[in-house]
C-alpha positions as CSV (number, residue, x, y, z in Angstrom):
1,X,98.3,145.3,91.1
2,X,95.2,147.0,90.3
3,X,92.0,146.1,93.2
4,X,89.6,146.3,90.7
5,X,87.4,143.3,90.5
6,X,86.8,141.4,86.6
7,X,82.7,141.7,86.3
8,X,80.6,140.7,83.3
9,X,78.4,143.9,82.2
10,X,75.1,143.7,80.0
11,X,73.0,146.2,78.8
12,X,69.7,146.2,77.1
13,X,67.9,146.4,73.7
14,X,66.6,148.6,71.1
15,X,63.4,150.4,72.8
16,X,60.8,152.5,70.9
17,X,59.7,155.1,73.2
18,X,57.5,157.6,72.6
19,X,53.6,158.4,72.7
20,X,52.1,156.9,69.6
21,X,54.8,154.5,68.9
22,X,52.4,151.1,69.6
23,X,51.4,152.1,65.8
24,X,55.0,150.6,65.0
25,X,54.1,146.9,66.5
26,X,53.5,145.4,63.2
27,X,56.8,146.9,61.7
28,X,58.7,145.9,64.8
29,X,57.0,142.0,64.6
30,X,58.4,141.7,61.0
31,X,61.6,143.5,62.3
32,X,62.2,140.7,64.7
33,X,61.8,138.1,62.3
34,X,57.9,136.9,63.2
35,X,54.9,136.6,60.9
36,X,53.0,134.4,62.9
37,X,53.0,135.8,66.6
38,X,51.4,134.7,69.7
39,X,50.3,138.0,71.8
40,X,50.3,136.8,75.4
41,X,48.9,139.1,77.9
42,X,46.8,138.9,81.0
43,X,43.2,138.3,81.0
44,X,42.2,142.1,82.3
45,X,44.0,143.5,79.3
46,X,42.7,140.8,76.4
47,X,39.1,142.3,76.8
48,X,40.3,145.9,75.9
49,X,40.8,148.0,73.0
50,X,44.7,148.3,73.3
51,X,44.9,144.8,72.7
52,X,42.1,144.7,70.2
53,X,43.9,147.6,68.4
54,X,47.1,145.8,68.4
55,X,45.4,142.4,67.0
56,X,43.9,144.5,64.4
57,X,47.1,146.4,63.4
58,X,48.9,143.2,63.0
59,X,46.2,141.3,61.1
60,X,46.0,144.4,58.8
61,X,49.6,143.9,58.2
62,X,49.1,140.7,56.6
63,X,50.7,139.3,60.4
64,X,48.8,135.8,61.6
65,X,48.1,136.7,65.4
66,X,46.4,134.9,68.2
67,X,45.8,136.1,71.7
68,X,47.0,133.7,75.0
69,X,45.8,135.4,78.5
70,X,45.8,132.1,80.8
71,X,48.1,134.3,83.1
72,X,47.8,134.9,86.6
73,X,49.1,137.9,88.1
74,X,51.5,136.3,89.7
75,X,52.3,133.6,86.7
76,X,52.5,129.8,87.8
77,X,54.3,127.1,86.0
78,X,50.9,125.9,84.6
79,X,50.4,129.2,83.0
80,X,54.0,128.7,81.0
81,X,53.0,125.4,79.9
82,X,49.6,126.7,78.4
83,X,51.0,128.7,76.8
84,X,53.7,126.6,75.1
85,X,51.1,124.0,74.1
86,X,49.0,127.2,72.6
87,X,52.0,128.7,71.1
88,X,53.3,124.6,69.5
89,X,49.1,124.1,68.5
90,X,49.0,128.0,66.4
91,X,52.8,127.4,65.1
92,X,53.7,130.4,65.9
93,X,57.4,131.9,65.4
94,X,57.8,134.0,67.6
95,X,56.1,136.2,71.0
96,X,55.1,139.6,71.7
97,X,54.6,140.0,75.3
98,X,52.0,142.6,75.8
99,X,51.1,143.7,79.2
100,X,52.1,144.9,83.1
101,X,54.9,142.1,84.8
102,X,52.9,138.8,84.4
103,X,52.3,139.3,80.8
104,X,55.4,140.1,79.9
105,X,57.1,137.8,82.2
106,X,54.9,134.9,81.0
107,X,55.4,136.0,77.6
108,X,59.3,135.7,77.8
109,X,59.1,132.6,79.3
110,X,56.7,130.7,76.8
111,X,59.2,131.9,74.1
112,X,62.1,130.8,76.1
113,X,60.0,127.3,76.8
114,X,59.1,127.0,73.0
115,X,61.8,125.0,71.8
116,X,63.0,123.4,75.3
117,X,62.7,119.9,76.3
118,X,64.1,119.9,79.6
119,X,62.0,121.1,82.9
120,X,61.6,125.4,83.4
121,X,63.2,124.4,87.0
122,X,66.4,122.6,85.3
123,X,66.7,126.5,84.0
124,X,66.9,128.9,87.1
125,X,69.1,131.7,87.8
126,X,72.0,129.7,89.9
127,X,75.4,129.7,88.9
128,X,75.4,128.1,85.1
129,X,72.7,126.8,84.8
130,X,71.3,128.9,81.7
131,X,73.9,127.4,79.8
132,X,72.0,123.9,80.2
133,X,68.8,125.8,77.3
134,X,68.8,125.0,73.8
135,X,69.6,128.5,72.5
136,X,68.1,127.7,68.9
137,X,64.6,126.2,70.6
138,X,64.0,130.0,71.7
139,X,61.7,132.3,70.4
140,X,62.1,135.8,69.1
141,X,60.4,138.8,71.7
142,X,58.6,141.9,70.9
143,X,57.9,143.1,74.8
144,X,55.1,145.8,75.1
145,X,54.8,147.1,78.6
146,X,51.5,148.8,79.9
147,X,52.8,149.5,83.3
148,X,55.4,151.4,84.7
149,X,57.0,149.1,87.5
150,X,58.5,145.6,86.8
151,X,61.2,146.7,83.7
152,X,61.1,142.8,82.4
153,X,60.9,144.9,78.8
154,X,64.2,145.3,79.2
155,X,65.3,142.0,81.3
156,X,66.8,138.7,80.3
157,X,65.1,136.4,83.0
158,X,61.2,136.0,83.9
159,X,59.8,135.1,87.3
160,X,57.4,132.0,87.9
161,X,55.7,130.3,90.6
162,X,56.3,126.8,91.5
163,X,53.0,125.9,92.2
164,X,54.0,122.9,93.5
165,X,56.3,124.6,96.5
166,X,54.9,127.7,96.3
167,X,57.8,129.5,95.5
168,X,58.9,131.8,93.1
169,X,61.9,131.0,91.0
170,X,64.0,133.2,88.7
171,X,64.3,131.9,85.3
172,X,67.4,133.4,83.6
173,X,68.7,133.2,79.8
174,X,70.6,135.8,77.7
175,X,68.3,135.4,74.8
176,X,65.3,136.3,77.1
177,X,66.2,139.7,76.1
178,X,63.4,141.2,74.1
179,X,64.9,142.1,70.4
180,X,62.4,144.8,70.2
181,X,60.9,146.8,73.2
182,X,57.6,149.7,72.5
183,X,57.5,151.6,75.4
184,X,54.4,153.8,75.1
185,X,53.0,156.1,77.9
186,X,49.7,156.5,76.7
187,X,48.8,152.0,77.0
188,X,49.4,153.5,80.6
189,X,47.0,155.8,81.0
190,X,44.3,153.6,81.6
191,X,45.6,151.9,85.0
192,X,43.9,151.7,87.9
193,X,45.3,154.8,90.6
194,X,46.8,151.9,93.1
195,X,48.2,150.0,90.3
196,X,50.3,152.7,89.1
197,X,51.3,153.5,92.2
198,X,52.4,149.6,93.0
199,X,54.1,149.3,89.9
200,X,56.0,153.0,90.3
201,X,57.1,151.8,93.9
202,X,58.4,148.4,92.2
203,X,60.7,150.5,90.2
204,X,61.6,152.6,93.0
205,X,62.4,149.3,94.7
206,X,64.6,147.9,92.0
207,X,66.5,150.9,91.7
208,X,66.9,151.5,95.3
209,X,68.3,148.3,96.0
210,X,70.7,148.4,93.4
211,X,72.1,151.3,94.6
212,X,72.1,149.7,97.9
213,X,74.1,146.9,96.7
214,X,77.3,146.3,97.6
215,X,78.3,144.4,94.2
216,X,81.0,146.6,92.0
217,X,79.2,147.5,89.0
218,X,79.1,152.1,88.9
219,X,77.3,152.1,85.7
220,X,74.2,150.5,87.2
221,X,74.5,152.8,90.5
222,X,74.3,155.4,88.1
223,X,71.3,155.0,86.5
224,X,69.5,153.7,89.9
225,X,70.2,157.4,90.8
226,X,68.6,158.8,87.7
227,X,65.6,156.7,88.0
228,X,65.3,157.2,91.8
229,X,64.8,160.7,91.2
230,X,62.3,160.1,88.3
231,X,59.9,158.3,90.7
232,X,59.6,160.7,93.2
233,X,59.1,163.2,90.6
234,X,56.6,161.7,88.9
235,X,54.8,159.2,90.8
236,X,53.0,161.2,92.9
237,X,51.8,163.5,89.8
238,X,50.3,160.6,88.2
239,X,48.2,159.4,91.1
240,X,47.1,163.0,91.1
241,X,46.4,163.1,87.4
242,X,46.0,160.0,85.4
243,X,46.3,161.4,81.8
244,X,50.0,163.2,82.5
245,X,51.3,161.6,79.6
246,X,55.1,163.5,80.3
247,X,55.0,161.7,83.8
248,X,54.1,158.8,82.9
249,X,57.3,158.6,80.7
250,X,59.3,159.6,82.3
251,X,58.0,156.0,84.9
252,X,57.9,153.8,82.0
253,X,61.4,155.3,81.9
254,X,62.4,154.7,85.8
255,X,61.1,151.1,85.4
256,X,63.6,150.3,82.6
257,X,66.0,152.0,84.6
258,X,65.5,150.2,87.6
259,X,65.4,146.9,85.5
260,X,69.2,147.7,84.1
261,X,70.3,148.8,88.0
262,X,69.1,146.0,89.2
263,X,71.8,144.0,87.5
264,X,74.1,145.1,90.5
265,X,71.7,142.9,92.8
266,X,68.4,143.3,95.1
267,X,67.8,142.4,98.5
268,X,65.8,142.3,101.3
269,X,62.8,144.0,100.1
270,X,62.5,141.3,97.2
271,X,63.5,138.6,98.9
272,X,61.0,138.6,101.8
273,X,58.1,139.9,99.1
274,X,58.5,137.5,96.6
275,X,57.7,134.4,99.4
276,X,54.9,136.9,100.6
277,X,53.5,136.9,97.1
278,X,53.6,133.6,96.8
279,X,52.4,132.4,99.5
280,X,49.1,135.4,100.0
281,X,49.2,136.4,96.0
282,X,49.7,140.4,97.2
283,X,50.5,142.4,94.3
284,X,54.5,142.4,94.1
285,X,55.2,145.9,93.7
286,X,52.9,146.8,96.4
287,X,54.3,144.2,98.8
288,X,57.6,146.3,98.3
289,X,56.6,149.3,98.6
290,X,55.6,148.4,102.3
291,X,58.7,146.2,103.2
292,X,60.8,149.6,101.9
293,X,61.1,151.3,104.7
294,X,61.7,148.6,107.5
295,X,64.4,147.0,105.1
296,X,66.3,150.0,105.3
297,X,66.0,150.5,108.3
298,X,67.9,146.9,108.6
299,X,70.4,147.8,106.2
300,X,71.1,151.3,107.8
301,X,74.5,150.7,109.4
302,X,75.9,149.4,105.7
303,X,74.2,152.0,103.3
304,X,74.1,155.4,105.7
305,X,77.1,156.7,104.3
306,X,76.1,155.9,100.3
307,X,72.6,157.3,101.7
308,X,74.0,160.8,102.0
309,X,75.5,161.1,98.8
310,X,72.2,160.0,97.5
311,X,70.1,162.5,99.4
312,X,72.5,164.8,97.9
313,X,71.9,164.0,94.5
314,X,67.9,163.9,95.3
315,X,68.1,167.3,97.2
316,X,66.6,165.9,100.4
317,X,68.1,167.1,103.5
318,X,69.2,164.9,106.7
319,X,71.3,162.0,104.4
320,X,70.1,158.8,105.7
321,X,67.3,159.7,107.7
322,X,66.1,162.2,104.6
323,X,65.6,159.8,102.3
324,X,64.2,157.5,104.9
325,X,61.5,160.3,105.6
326,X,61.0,160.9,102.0
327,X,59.9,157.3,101.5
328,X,57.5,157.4,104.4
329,X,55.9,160.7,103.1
330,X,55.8,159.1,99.9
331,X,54.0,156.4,100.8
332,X,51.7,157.6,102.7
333,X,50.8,160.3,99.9
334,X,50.1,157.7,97.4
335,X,48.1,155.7,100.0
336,X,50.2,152.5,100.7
337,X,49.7,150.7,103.5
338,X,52.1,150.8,106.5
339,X,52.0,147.4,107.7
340,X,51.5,144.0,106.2
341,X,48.1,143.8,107.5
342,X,46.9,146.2,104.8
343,X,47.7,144.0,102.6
344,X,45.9,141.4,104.4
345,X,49.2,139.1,105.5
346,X,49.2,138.0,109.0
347,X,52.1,136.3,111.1
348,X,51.0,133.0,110.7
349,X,53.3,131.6,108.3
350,X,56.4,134.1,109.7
351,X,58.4,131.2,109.6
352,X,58.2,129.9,106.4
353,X,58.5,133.5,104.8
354,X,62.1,133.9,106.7
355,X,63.4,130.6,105.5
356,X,62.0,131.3,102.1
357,X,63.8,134.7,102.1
358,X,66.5,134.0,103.0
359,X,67.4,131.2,100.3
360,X,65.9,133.3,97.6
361,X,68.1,134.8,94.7
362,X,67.5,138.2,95.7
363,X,69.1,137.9,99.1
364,X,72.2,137.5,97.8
365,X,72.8,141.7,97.0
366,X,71.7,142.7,100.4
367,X,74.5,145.3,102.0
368,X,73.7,143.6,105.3
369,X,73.7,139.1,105.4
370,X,70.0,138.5,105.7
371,X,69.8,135.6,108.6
372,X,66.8,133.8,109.3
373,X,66.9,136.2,112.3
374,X,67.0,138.7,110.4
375,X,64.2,138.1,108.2
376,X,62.4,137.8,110.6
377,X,63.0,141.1,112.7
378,X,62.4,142.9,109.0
379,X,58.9,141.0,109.2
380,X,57.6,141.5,112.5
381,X,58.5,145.2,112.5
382,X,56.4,145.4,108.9
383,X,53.6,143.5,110.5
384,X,53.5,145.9,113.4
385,X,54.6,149.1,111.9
386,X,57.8,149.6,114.0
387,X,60.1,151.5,111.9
Protein backbone atom coordinates (compact mmCIF):
# COMPACT_ATOMS: atom_id res chain seq x y z
CA UNK A 1 0.00 0.00 0.00
CA UNK A 2 1.38 3.14 -1.07
CA UNK A 3 1.56 6.08 2.20
CA UNK A 4 0.94 8.71 -0.04
CA UNK A 5 -1.91 10.94 0.87
CA UNK A 6 -4.89 11.80 -2.19
CA UNK A 7 -4.58 15.92 -2.29
CA UNK A 8 -6.40 18.20 -4.62
CA UNK A 9 -3.66 20.48 -6.53
CA UNK A 10 -4.47 23.99 -8.29
CA UNK A 11 -2.42 26.13 -10.04
CA UNK A 12 -2.84 29.53 -11.44
CA UNK A 13 -3.70 31.68 -14.56
CA UNK A 14 -2.39 33.17 -17.65
CA UNK A 15 -0.03 36.17 -16.37
CA UNK A 16 1.42 38.90 -18.60
CA UNK A 17 4.62 39.91 -17.09
CA UNK A 18 6.84 42.12 -18.28
CA UNK A 19 7.78 45.98 -18.16
CA UNK A 20 5.43 47.75 -20.53
CA UNK A 21 2.82 45.13 -20.66
CA UNK A 22 -0.17 47.46 -18.73
CA UNK A 23 -0.36 48.67 -22.61
CA UNK A 24 -2.12 45.13 -23.16
CA UNK A 25 -5.11 45.98 -20.51
CA UNK A 26 -7.56 46.76 -23.21
CA UNK A 27 -6.66 43.60 -25.25
CA UNK A 28 -6.70 41.48 -22.14
CA UNK A 29 -10.41 43.18 -21.04
CA UNK A 30 -11.88 42.05 -24.47
CA UNK A 31 -9.84 38.78 -24.05
CA UNK A 32 -11.80 37.95 -20.93
CA UNK A 33 -14.99 38.53 -22.40
CA UNK A 34 -15.78 42.37 -20.87
CA UNK A 35 -16.71 45.52 -22.75
CA UNK A 36 -18.10 47.34 -20.03
CA UNK A 37 -15.67 46.97 -16.91
CA UNK A 38 -15.66 48.37 -13.60
CA UNK A 39 -11.87 49.34 -12.48
CA UNK A 40 -11.94 48.98 -8.67
CA UNK A 41 -8.90 50.21 -6.91
CA UNK A 42 -8.15 52.13 -3.76
CA UNK A 43 -8.57 55.70 -3.33
CA UNK A 44 -4.61 56.63 -3.19
CA UNK A 45 -4.23 54.98 -6.63
CA UNK A 46 -7.65 56.52 -8.42
CA UNK A 47 -5.98 60.12 -8.21
CA UNK A 48 -2.84 58.95 -10.30
CA UNK A 49 -1.83 58.72 -13.77
CA UNK A 50 -1.46 54.85 -13.88
CA UNK A 51 -5.00 54.61 -13.35
CA UNK A 52 -5.77 57.60 -15.45
CA UNK A 53 -3.66 56.02 -18.25
CA UNK A 54 -5.46 52.75 -17.90
CA UNK A 55 -9.06 54.56 -18.07
CA UNK A 56 -7.87 56.24 -21.06
CA UNK A 57 -6.39 53.19 -22.81
CA UNK A 58 -9.67 51.37 -22.35
CA UNK A 59 -11.97 54.19 -23.32
CA UNK A 60 -9.74 54.57 -26.46
CA UNK A 61 -10.43 51.07 -27.21
CA UNK A 62 -14.00 51.67 -27.63
CA UNK A 63 -14.18 49.75 -23.69
CA UNK A 64 -17.09 51.57 -21.42
CA UNK A 65 -15.09 52.04 -18.01
CA UNK A 66 -15.85 53.42 -14.62
CA UNK A 67 -13.59 53.81 -11.67
CA UNK A 68 -14.92 52.32 -7.89
CA UNK A 69 -12.21 53.28 -5.02
CA UNK A 70 -14.56 53.09 -1.79
CA UNK A 71 -11.89 50.64 -0.42
CA UNK A 72 -10.19 50.68 2.70
CA UNK A 73 -6.89 49.27 3.06
CA UNK A 74 -7.99 46.77 4.89
CA UNK A 75 -11.49 46.14 2.79
CA UNK A 76 -14.83 45.87 5.08
CA UNK A 77 -18.00 44.23 4.03
CA UNK A 78 -19.44 47.74 3.34
CA UNK A 79 -16.77 48.34 0.84
CA UNK A 80 -17.97 44.93 -1.17
CA UNK A 81 -21.44 46.01 -1.09
CA UNK A 82 -20.60 49.44 -2.70
CA UNK A 83 -19.21 48.18 -4.93
CA UNK A 84 -21.80 45.66 -6.09
CA UNK A 85 -24.50 48.31 -6.04
CA UNK A 86 -21.90 50.49 -8.26
CA UNK A 87 -20.98 47.63 -10.45
CA UNK A 88 -25.41 46.47 -10.72
CA UNK A 89 -26.11 50.75 -11.27
CA UNK A 90 -23.05 51.03 -14.45
CA UNK A 91 -24.09 47.34 -15.80
CA UNK A 92 -20.98 46.38 -16.03
CA UNK A 93 -19.84 42.74 -17.19
CA UNK A 94 -17.19 42.16 -15.80
CA UNK A 95 -13.93 43.55 -13.14
CA UNK A 96 -10.50 44.57 -13.40
CA UNK A 97 -8.97 44.76 -10.10
CA UNK A 98 -6.30 47.33 -10.29
CA UNK A 99 -4.20 48.00 -7.25
CA UNK A 100 -1.89 46.63 -4.05
CA UNK A 101 -4.10 43.69 -1.82
CA UNK A 102 -7.27 45.79 -1.01
CA UNK A 103 -7.93 46.64 -4.54
CA UNK A 104 -7.48 43.62 -5.88
CA UNK A 105 -9.05 41.69 -3.04
CA UNK A 106 -12.09 44.04 -3.17
CA UNK A 107 -12.07 43.82 -6.81
CA UNK A 108 -12.39 39.85 -6.81
CA UNK A 109 -14.91 39.97 -4.36
CA UNK A 110 -17.41 42.54 -5.97
CA UNK A 111 -17.17 40.28 -9.04
CA UNK A 112 -17.66 37.20 -7.02
CA UNK A 113 -20.67 39.21 -5.15
CA UNK A 114 -22.19 40.39 -8.58
CA UNK A 115 -24.45 37.82 -9.33
CA UNK A 116 -24.96 36.33 -5.60
CA UNK A 117 -27.92 36.56 -3.54
CA UNK A 118 -26.93 34.93 -0.50
CA UNK A 119 -24.80 36.75 2.36
CA UNK A 120 -20.58 37.16 1.53
CA UNK A 121 -20.35 35.26 5.19
CA UNK A 122 -22.69 32.14 3.89
CA UNK A 123 -19.36 32.03 1.42
CA UNK A 124 -16.17 31.57 3.65
CA UNK A 125 -13.31 29.35 3.23
CA UNK A 126 -14.67 26.27 5.66
CA UNK A 127 -15.01 22.99 4.41
CA UNK A 128 -17.72 23.20 1.31
CA UNK A 129 -18.98 25.92 1.61
CA UNK A 130 -17.90 27.57 -1.88
CA UNK A 131 -19.97 25.19 -3.41
CA UNK A 132 -23.18 27.03 -1.77
CA UNK A 133 -22.20 30.40 -4.91
CA UNK A 134 -23.99 30.65 -7.93
CA UNK A 135 -21.15 30.00 -10.32
CA UNK A 136 -22.92 31.80 -13.38
CA UNK A 137 -23.78 35.08 -11.04
CA UNK A 138 -19.78 35.61 -11.14
CA UNK A 139 -17.98 38.08 -12.92
CA UNK A 140 -15.10 37.72 -15.25
CA UNK A 141 -11.34 39.27 -13.54
CA UNK A 142 -8.63 41.10 -15.19
CA UNK A 143 -6.24 41.52 -11.80
CA UNK A 144 -3.50 44.24 -12.12
CA UNK A 145 -1.25 44.29 -9.14
CA UNK A 146 0.90 47.53 -8.25
CA UNK A 147 2.54 45.98 -5.30
CA UNK A 148 4.69 43.25 -4.79
CA UNK A 149 3.41 41.43 -1.50
CA UNK A 150 -0.25 39.96 -1.19
CA UNK A 151 -0.13 37.51 -4.68
CA UNK A 152 -4.30 37.72 -4.73
CA UNK A 153 -3.44 38.19 -8.77
CA UNK A 154 -2.95 34.90 -8.73
CA UNK A 155 -5.47 33.63 -5.85
CA UNK A 156 -9.00 32.20 -5.90
CA UNK A 157 -10.29 33.67 -2.44
CA UNK A 158 -10.27 37.53 -1.22
CA UNK A 159 -10.02 38.62 2.37
CA UNK A 160 -12.77 40.99 4.05
CA UNK A 161 -13.52 42.45 7.30
CA UNK A 162 -16.54 41.81 9.21
CA UNK A 163 -17.16 44.99 10.35
CA UNK A 164 -19.64 43.92 12.51
CA UNK A 165 -17.12 41.41 14.65
CA UNK A 166 -14.18 42.78 13.60
CA UNK A 167 -12.78 40.03 12.02
CA UNK A 168 -11.37 39.13 9.03
CA UNK A 169 -12.88 36.24 7.07
CA UNK A 170 -11.50 34.38 3.95
CA UNK A 171 -13.82 34.32 1.16
CA UNK A 172 -12.99 31.37 -1.09
CA UNK A 173 -14.36 30.30 -4.82
CA UNK A 174 -12.55 28.61 -7.73
CA UNK A 175 -13.84 31.12 -10.13
CA UNK A 176 -12.21 33.95 -8.00
CA UNK A 177 -9.29 33.16 -10.12
CA UNK A 178 -8.38 36.08 -12.25
CA UNK A 179 -8.68 34.89 -16.19
CA UNK A 180 -6.18 37.37 -16.96
CA UNK A 181 -3.27 38.69 -14.68
CA UNK A 182 -0.74 42.04 -15.96
CA UNK A 183 1.97 41.93 -13.81
CA UNK A 184 4.05 45.03 -14.51
CA UNK A 185 7.15 46.23 -12.45
CA UNK A 186 7.23 49.61 -13.48
CA UNK A 187 3.11 50.41 -11.81
CA UNK A 188 5.56 49.52 -8.82
CA UNK A 189 7.93 51.93 -9.00
CA UNK A 190 6.12 54.53 -7.54
CA UNK A 191 5.54 53.01 -3.91
CA UNK A 192 6.27 54.44 -0.96
CA UNK A 193 10.05 52.93 0.54
CA UNK A 194 7.94 51.19 3.63
CA UNK A 195 5.34 50.01 1.52
CA UNK A 196 7.43 47.99 -0.59
CA UNK A 197 9.17 46.77 2.00
CA UNK A 198 5.66 45.64 3.89
CA UNK A 199 4.38 44.20 0.91
CA UNK A 200 7.99 42.26 0.00
CA UNK A 201 7.89 40.84 3.73
CA UNK A 202 4.10 39.70 3.01
CA UNK A 203 5.45 37.60 0.30
CA UNK A 204 8.27 36.42 2.25
CA UNK A 205 5.64 35.48 4.85
CA UNK A 206 3.46 33.57 2.61
CA UNK A 207 6.18 31.65 1.20
CA UNK A 208 7.81 30.98 4.40
CA UNK A 209 5.04 29.53 5.95
CA UNK A 210 4.26 27.35 3.31
CA UNK A 211 7.36 25.86 3.37
CA UNK A 212 6.86 25.59 7.04
CA UNK A 213 3.77 23.72 6.63
CA UNK A 214 3.37 20.43 7.38
CA UNK A 215 0.50 19.65 4.68
CA UNK A 216 1.87 17.12 1.78
CA UNK A 217 1.80 19.22 -1.27
CA UNK A 218 6.15 19.28 -2.75
CA UNK A 219 5.27 21.36 -5.65
CA UNK A 220 4.23 24.32 -3.49
CA UNK A 221 7.44 23.82 -1.15
CA UNK A 222 9.22 24.18 -4.17
CA UNK A 223 8.33 27.28 -5.37
CA UNK A 224 8.23 28.79 -1.63
CA UNK A 225 11.98 28.03 -1.92
CA UNK A 226 12.39 29.91 -5.19
CA UNK A 227 10.55 32.88 -3.99
CA UNK A 228 12.25 32.89 -0.62
CA UNK A 229 15.38 33.43 -2.17
CA UNK A 230 14.00 36.12 -4.52
CA UNK A 231 13.05 38.28 -1.52
CA UNK A 232 16.08 38.41 0.12
CA UNK A 233 17.73 39.13 -3.10
CA UNK A 234 15.83 41.75 -4.11
CA UNK A 235 14.04 43.39 -1.34
CA UNK A 236 16.68 45.04 0.16
CA UNK A 237 17.86 46.47 -3.42
CA UNK A 238 14.66 48.06 -3.93
CA UNK A 239 14.50 49.95 -0.65
CA UNK A 240 17.89 51.07 -1.71
CA UNK A 241 16.93 52.07 -5.14
CA UNK A 242 13.30 52.65 -6.06
CA UNK A 243 13.55 52.54 -9.96
CA UNK A 244 15.36 48.89 -10.13
CA UNK A 245 12.91 47.73 -12.45
CA UNK A 246 14.92 43.91 -12.67
CA UNK A 247 14.28 43.79 -8.78
CA UNK A 248 11.21 44.73 -8.67
CA UNK A 249 10.31 41.66 -10.95
CA UNK A 250 11.68 39.60 -9.89
CA UNK A 251 9.15 40.70 -6.20
CA UNK A 252 6.16 40.94 -8.30
CA UNK A 253 7.43 37.48 -9.06
CA UNK A 254 8.09 36.24 -5.29
CA UNK A 255 4.55 37.57 -4.42
CA UNK A 256 2.84 35.28 -6.99
CA UNK A 257 5.00 32.68 -5.87
CA UNK A 258 4.26 32.97 -2.40
CA UNK A 259 0.50 33.20 -3.32
CA UNK A 260 0.72 29.53 -5.23
CA UNK A 261 2.96 28.17 -1.97
CA UNK A 262 0.67 29.22 0.17
CA UNK A 263 -1.81 26.66 -0.99
CA UNK A 264 0.15 24.20 1.32
CA UNK A 265 -1.19 26.39 4.34
CA UNK A 266 -0.10 29.48 6.63
CA UNK A 267 0.17 29.80 10.14
CA UNK A 268 1.00 31.65 13.05
CA UNK A 269 2.28 34.67 11.61
CA UNK A 270 -1.19 35.19 9.64
CA UNK A 271 -3.21 34.04 12.03
CA UNK A 272 -2.30 36.39 14.97
CA UNK A 273 -1.84 39.40 12.25
CA UNK A 274 -4.91 39.27 10.57
CA UNK A 275 -6.91 39.81 14.22
CA UNK A 276 -4.14 42.47 14.81
CA UNK A 277 -5.22 44.15 11.61
CA UNK A 278 -8.39 44.04 12.33
CA UNK A 279 -8.68 45.13 15.34
CA UNK A 280 -5.67 48.32 15.14
CA UNK A 281 -5.90 48.59 11.07
CA UNK A 282 -1.76 47.99 10.91
CA UNK A 283 -0.71 47.37 7.50
CA UNK A 284 -0.94 43.38 6.97
CA UNK A 285 2.29 42.81 5.45
CA UNK A 286 4.04 44.88 7.89
CA UNK A 287 2.26 43.30 10.90
CA UNK A 288 4.06 40.04 9.50
CA UNK A 289 7.00 40.97 9.00
CA UNK A 290 7.33 41.72 12.86
CA UNK A 291 5.41 38.54 14.08
CA UNK A 292 8.16 36.57 11.66
CA UNK A 293 10.69 36.03 13.78
CA UNK A 294 8.98 35.18 17.24
CA UNK A 295 6.58 32.69 15.25
CA UNK A 296 9.46 30.86 14.37
CA UNK A 297 10.91 30.88 17.15
CA UNK A 298 7.57 28.92 18.35
CA UNK A 299 7.59 26.65 15.67
CA UNK A 300 11.45 25.81 15.97
CA UNK A 301 11.23 22.34 17.45
CA UNK A 302 8.88 21.18 14.22
CA UNK A 303 10.63 23.12 11.29
CA UNK A 304 14.57 22.99 12.53
CA UNK A 305 15.30 20.13 10.54
CA UNK A 306 13.39 21.46 7.08
CA UNK A 307 15.21 24.85 8.22
CA UNK A 308 18.61 23.41 7.35
CA UNK A 309 17.88 22.12 4.13
CA UNK A 310 16.51 25.51 3.44
CA UNK A 311 19.54 27.46 4.64
CA UNK A 312 21.20 25.25 2.29
CA UNK A 313 19.41 26.07 -0.65
CA UNK A 314 19.59 29.99 0.46
CA UNK A 315 23.40 29.63 1.24
CA UNK A 316 23.12 30.97 4.84
CA UNK A 317 25.23 29.14 7.28
CA UNK A 318 24.04 27.89 10.87
CA UNK A 319 20.51 25.95 9.47
CA UNK A 320 17.95 27.06 11.80
CA UNK A 321 19.43 29.68 13.61
CA UNK A 322 20.95 31.08 9.98
CA UNK A 323 17.95 31.78 8.52
CA UNK A 324 16.56 32.92 11.89
CA UNK A 325 19.49 35.61 11.83
CA UNK A 326 18.98 36.33 8.25
CA UNK A 327 15.44 37.53 9.03
CA UNK A 328 16.43 39.68 11.94
CA UNK A 329 19.26 41.35 9.70
CA UNK A 330 16.73 41.76 7.22
CA UNK A 331 14.52 43.44 9.05
CA UNK A 332 16.30 45.59 10.63
CA UNK A 333 17.98 46.75 7.26
CA UNK A 334 14.76 47.57 5.72
CA UNK A 335 13.68 49.39 8.99
CA UNK A 336 10.81 47.20 10.49
CA UNK A 337 9.97 47.51 13.65
CA UNK A 338 10.99 44.87 16.35
CA UNK A 339 8.08 44.88 18.56
CA UNK A 340 4.37 45.50 18.23
CA UNK A 341 4.73 48.79 19.74
CA UNK A 342 6.22 50.23 16.54
CA UNK A 343 3.39 49.58 15.07
CA UNK A 344 1.46 51.23 17.73
CA UNK A 345 -0.38 47.84 19.21
CA UNK A 346 -0.40 47.58 22.82
CA UNK A 347 -1.46 44.50 25.15
CA UNK A 348 -4.64 45.66 25.84
CA UNK A 349 -6.83 43.54 23.86
CA UNK A 350 -4.00 40.32 24.22
CA UNK A 351 -6.84 38.31 24.82
CA UNK A 352 -9.10 38.73 22.23
CA UNK A 353 -6.19 38.61 19.64
CA UNK A 354 -5.28 34.85 21.04
CA UNK A 355 -8.78 33.65 20.82
CA UNK A 356 -9.21 35.32 17.46
CA UNK A 357 -5.91 33.54 16.30
CA UNK A 358 -6.39 30.80 17.15
CA UNK A 359 -9.90 30.06 15.34
CA UNK A 360 -8.71 31.77 12.28
CA UNK A 361 -8.23 29.77 8.84
CA UNK A 362 -4.72 30.28 8.83
CA UNK A 363 -3.99 28.50 12.07
CA UNK A 364 -4.81 25.50 10.74
CA UNK A 365 -1.09 24.93 8.61
CA UNK A 366 0.91 25.77 11.58
CA UNK A 367 3.82 22.84 12.14
CA UNK A 368 3.24 23.46 15.82
CA UNK A 369 -0.96 23.36 17.32
CA UNK A 370 -1.33 27.10 18.05
CA UNK A 371 -3.29 27.02 21.72
CA UNK A 372 -4.69 29.98 23.14
CA UNK A 373 -1.49 29.70 25.26
CA UNK A 374 0.34 29.67 22.64
CA UNK A 375 -0.87 32.64 21.00
CA UNK A 376 -0.37 34.27 23.52
CA UNK A 377 3.37 33.49 24.37
CA UNK A 378 4.01 34.40 20.37
CA UNK A 379 2.32 37.89 21.39
CA UNK A 380 3.84 38.87 24.50
CA UNK A 381 7.31 38.04 23.26
CA UNK A 382 6.50 40.36 19.95
CA UNK A 383 5.18 43.09 22.26
CA UNK A 384 8.40 42.98 24.31
CA UNK A 385 10.91 42.02 21.75
CA UNK A 386 11.96 38.64 23.42
CA UNK A 387 13.15 36.54 20.63
Amino acid sequence: MSSLPNVNWSYPTSVRFGVGRIKELPAAVQAAGMSNPLLVTDPGLAGLPMVADAVASLKAAGLGVEVFSNVKPNPIDANIEAGVAAYKMGKHDGVIAFGGGSGLDAGKLIAFMSGQTRPIWDFEDIGDWWTRADPAGIAPIVAVPTTAGTGSEVGRAGVVTNSATHTKKVIFHPKMLPAIVICDPELTAGMPKMITVGTGMDALAHCLEAYSSPFYHPMSQGIALEGMRLVFENLPKVAANGSDLEARGHLMSAAAMGAVAFQKGLGAIHSLSHPVGALYDTHHGMTNAVFMPYVLQFNKPAIEAKFERLAGFLGFQGGYQGVLDAILKLREDLGVPHTLAGLNVDGEKRDLIAEMAIVDPTAGGNPVELTKDGALEIFDKALAGTV
